[in-house]
DSSP file (Angstrom, degrees, kcal/mol; ACC not computed):
  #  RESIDUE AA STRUCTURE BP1 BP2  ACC     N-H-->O    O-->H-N    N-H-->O    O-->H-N    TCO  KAPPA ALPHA  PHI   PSI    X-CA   Y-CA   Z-CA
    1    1 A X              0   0    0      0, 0.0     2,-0.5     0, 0.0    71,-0.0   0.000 360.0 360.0 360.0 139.4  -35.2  -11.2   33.3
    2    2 A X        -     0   0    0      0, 0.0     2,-0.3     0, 0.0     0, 0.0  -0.918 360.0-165.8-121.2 133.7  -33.3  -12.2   30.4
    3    3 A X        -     0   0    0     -2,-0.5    65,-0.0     1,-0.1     0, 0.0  -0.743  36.9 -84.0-117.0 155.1  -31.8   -9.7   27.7
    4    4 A X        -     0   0    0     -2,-0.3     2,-0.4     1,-0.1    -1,-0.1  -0.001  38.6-144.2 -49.7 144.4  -30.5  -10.2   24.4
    5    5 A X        -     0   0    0      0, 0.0     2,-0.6     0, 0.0    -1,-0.1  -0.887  12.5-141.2-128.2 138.8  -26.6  -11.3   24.2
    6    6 A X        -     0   0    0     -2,-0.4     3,-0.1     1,-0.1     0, 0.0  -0.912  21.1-177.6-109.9 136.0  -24.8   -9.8   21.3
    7    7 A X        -     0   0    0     -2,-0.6     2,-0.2     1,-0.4    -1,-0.1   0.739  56.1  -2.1-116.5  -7.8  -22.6  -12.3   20.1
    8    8 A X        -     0   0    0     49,-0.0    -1,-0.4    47,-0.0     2,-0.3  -0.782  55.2-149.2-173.9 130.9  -20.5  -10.8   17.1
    9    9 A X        -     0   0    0     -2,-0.2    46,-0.2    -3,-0.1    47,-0.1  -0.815  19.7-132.8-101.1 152.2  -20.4   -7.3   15.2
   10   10 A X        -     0   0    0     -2,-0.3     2,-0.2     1,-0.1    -1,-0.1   0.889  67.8 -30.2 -54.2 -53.4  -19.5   -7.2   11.9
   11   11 A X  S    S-     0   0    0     43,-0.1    42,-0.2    44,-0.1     2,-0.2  -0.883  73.2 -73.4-171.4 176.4  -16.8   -4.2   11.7
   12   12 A X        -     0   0    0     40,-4.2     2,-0.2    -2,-0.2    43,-0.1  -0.474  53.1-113.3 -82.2 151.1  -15.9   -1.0   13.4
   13   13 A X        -     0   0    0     42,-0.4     2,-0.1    -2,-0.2    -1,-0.1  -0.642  45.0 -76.7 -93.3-178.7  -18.2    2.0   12.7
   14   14 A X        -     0   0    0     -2,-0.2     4,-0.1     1,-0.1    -1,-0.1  -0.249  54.9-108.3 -55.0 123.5  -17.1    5.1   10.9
   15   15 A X        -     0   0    0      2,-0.1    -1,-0.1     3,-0.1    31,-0.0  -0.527  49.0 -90.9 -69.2 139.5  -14.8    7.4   13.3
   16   16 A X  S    S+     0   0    0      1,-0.2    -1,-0.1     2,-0.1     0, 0.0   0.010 114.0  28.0 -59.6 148.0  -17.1   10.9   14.4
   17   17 A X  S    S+     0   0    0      1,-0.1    -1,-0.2    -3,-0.1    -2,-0.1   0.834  72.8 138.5  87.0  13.3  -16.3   13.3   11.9
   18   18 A X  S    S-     0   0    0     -4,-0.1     9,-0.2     1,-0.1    -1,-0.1   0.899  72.2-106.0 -81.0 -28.6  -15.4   11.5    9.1
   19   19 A X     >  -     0   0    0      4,-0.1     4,-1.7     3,-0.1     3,-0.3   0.527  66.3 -85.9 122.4  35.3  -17.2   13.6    6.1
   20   20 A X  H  > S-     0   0    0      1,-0.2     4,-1.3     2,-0.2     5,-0.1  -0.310  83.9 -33.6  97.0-166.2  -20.3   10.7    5.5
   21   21 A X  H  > S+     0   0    0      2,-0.2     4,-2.0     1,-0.2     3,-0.4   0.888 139.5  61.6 -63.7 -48.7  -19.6    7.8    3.4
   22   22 A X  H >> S+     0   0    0     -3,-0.3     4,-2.5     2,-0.2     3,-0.7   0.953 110.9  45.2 -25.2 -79.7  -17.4    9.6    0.9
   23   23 A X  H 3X S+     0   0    0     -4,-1.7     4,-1.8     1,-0.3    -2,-0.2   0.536 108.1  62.2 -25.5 -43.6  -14.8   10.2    4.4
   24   24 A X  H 3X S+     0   0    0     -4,-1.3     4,-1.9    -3,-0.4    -1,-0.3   0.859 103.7  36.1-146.5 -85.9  -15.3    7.3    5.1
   25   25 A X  H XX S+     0   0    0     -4,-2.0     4,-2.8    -3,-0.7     3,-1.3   0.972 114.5  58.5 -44.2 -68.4  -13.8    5.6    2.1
   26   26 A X  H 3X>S+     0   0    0     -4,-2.5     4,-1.0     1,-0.3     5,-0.7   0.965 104.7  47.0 -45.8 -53.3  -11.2    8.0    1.7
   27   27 A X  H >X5S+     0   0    0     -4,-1.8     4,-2.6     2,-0.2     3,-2.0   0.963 111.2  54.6 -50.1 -40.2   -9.7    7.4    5.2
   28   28 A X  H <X5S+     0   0    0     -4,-1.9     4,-1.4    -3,-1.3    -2,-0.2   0.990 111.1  44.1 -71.2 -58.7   -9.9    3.4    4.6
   29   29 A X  H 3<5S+     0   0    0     -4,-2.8    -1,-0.4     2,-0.2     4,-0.4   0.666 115.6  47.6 -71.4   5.4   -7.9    3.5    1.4
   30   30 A X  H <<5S+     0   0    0     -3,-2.0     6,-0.3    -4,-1.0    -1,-0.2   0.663 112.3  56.2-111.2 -21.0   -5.2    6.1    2.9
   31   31 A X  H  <<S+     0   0    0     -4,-2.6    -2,-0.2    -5,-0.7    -3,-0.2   0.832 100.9  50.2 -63.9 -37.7   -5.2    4.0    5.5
   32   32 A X  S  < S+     0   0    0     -4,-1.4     2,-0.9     1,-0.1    -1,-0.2   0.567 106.1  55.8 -89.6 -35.6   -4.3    1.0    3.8
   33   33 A X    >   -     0   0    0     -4,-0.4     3,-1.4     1,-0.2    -1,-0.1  -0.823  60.8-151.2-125.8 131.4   -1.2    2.4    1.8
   34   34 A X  T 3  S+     0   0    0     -2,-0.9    -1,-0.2     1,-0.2     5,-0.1   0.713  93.5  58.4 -66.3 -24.5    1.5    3.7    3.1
   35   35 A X  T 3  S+     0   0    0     -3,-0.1    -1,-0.2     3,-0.1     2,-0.1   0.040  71.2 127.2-116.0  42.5    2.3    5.9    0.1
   36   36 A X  S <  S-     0   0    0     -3,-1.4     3,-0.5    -6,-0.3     4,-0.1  -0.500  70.8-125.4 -64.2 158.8   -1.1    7.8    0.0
   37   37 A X  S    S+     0   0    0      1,-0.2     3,-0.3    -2,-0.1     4,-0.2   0.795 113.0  47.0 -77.7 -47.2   -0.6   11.8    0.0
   38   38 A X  S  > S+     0   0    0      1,-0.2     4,-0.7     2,-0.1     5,-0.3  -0.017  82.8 101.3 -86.0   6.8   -3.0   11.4    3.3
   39   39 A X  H  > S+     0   0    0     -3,-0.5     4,-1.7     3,-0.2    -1,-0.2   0.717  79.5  44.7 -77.5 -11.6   -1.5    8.7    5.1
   40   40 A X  H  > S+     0   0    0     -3,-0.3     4,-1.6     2,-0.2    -1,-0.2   0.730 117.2  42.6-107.6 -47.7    0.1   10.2    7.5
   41   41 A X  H  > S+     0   0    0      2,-0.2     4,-0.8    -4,-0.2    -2,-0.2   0.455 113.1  51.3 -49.1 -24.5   -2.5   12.8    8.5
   42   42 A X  H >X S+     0   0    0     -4,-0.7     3,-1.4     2,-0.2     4,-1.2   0.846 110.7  54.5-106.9 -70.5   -5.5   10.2    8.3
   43   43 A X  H >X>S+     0   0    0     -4,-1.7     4,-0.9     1,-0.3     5,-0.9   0.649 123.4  35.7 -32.0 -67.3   -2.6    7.8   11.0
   44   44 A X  H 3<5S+     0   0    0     -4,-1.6    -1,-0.3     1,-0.3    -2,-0.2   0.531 111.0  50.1 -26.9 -66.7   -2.9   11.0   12.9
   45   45 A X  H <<5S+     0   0    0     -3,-1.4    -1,-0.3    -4,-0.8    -2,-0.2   0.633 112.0  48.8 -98.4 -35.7   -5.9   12.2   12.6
   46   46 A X  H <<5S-     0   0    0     -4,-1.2    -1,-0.2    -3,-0.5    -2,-0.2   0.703 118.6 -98.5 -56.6 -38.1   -7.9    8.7   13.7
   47   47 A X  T  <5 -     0   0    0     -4,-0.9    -3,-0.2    -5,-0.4    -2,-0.1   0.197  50.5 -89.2 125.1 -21.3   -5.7    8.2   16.6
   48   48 A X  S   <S+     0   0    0     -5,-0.9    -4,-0.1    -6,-0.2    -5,-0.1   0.590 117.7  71.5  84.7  23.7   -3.2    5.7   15.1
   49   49 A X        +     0   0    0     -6,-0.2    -6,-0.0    -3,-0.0    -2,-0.0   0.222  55.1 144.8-132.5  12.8   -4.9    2.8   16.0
   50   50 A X        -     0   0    0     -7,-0.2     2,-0.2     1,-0.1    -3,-0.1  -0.460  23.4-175.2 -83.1 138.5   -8.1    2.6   13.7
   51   51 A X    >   -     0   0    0      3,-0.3     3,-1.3     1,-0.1   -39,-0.2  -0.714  11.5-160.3-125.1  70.3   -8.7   -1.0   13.0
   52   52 A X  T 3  S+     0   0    0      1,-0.3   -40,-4.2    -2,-0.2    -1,-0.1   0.744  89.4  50.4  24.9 -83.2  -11.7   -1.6   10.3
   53   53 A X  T 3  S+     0   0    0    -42,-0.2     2,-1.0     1,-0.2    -1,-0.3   0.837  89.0  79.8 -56.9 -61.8  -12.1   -4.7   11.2
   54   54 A X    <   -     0   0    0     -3,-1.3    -3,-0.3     1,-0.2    -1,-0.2  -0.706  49.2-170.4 -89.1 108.4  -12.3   -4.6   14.6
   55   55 A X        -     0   0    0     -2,-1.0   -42,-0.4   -46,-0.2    -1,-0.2   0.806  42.6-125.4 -38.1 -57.3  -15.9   -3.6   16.2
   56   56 A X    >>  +     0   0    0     -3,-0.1     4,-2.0   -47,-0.1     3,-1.0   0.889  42.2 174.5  91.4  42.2  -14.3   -3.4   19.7
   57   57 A X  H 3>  +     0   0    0      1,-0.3     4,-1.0     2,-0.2     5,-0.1   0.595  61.4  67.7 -61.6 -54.4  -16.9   -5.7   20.6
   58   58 A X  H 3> S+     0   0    0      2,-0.2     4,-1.2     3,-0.1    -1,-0.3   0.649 112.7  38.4 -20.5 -50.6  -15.0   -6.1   24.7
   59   59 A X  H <> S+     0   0    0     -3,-1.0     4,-1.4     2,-0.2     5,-0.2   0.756 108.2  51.4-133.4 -43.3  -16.0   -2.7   25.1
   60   60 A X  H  X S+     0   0    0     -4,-2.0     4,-1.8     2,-0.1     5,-0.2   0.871 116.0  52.4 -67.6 -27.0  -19.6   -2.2   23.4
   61   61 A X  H >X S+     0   0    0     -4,-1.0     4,-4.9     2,-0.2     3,-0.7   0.952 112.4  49.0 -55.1 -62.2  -20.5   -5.8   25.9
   62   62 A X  H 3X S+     0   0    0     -4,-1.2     4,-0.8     1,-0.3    -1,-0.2   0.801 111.3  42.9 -45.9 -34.3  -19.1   -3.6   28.6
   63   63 A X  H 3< S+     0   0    0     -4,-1.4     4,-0.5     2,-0.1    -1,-0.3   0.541 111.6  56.2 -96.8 -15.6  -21.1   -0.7   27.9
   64   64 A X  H XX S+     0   0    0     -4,-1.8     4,-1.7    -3,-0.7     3,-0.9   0.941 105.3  52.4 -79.1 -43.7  -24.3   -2.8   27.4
   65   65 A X  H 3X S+     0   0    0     -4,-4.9     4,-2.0     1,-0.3     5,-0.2   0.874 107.8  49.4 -76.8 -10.1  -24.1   -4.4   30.8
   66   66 A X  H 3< S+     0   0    0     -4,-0.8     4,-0.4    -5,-0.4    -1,-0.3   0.479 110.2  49.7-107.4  39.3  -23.8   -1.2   32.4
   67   67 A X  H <> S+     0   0    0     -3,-0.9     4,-2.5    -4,-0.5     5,-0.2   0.688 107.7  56.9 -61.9 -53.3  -26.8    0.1   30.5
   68   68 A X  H  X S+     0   0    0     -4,-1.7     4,-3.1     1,-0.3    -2,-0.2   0.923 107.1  47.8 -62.1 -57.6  -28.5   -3.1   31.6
   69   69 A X  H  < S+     0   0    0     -4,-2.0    -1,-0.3     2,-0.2    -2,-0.1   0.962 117.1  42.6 -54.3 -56.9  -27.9   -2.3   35.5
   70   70 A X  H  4 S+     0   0    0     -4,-0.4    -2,-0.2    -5,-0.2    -1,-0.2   0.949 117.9  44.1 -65.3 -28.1  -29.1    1.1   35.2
   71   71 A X  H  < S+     0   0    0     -4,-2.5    -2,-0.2    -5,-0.0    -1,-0.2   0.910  92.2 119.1 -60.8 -62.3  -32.1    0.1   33.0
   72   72 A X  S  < S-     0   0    0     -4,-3.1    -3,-0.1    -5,-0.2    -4,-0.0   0.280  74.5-106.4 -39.3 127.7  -32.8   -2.9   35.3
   73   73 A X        -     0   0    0      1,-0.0     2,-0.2     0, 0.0    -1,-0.0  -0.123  40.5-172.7 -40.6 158.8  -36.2   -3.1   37.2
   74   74 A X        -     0   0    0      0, 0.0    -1,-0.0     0, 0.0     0, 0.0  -0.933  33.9 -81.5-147.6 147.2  -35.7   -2.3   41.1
   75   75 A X        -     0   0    0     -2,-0.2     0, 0.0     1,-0.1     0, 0.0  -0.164  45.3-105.4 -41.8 131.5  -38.4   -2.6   43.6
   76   76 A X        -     0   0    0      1,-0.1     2,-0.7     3,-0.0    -1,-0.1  -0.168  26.3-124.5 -60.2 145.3  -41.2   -0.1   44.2
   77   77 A X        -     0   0    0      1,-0.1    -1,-0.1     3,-0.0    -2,-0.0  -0.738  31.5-110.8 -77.0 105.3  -41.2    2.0   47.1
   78   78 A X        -     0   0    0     -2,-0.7     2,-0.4     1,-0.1    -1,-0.1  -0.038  32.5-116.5  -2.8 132.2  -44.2    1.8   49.1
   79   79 A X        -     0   0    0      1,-0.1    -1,-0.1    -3,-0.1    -3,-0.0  -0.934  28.7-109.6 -98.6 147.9  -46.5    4.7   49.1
   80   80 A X        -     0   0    0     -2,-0.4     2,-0.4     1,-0.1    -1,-0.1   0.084  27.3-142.1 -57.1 165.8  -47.0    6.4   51.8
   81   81 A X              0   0    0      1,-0.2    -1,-0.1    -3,-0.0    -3,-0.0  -0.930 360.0 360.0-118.6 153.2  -50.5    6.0   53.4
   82   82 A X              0   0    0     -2,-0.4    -1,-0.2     0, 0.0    -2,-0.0   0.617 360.0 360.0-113.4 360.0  -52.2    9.1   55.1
């Protein structure tokens, strides 16, 4: 069987918790300048790694194939005869 290959994502999504599109924004820009009132709390509060930019692409592949194995036909059992 052949399944769909993802071959590039655009960007990272919004980290859980973020306050919607609004949150969203705000974290990006506080992110971006070091002399935000919130930078230091938004480094924090994200983990201190949030990258925009990067989808993390390695990791959703990783989590697609083992979707794909659990998902994956497997032979039928016999039924019993009486």
């Amino acid at each position: 069987m052949t399944y769909p290959l993802l071959l590039t994502a655009a960007a990272a999504c919004p980290p859980e918790d973020v306050g919607g599109a609004r949150g969203y924004e705000e974290l990006l820009e506080a992110l971006a300048n070091p002399n935000h009132e919130q930078h230091t709390y938004m480094v924090h509060w994200s983990g201190g790694n949030f990258d925009a930019e990067d989808a993390g692409i390695a990791s959703i592949i990783e989590r697609f194939d083992r979707l794909a194995k659990i998902w994956a036909p497997r032979p039928r059992k016999p039924k019993p005869t009486i």
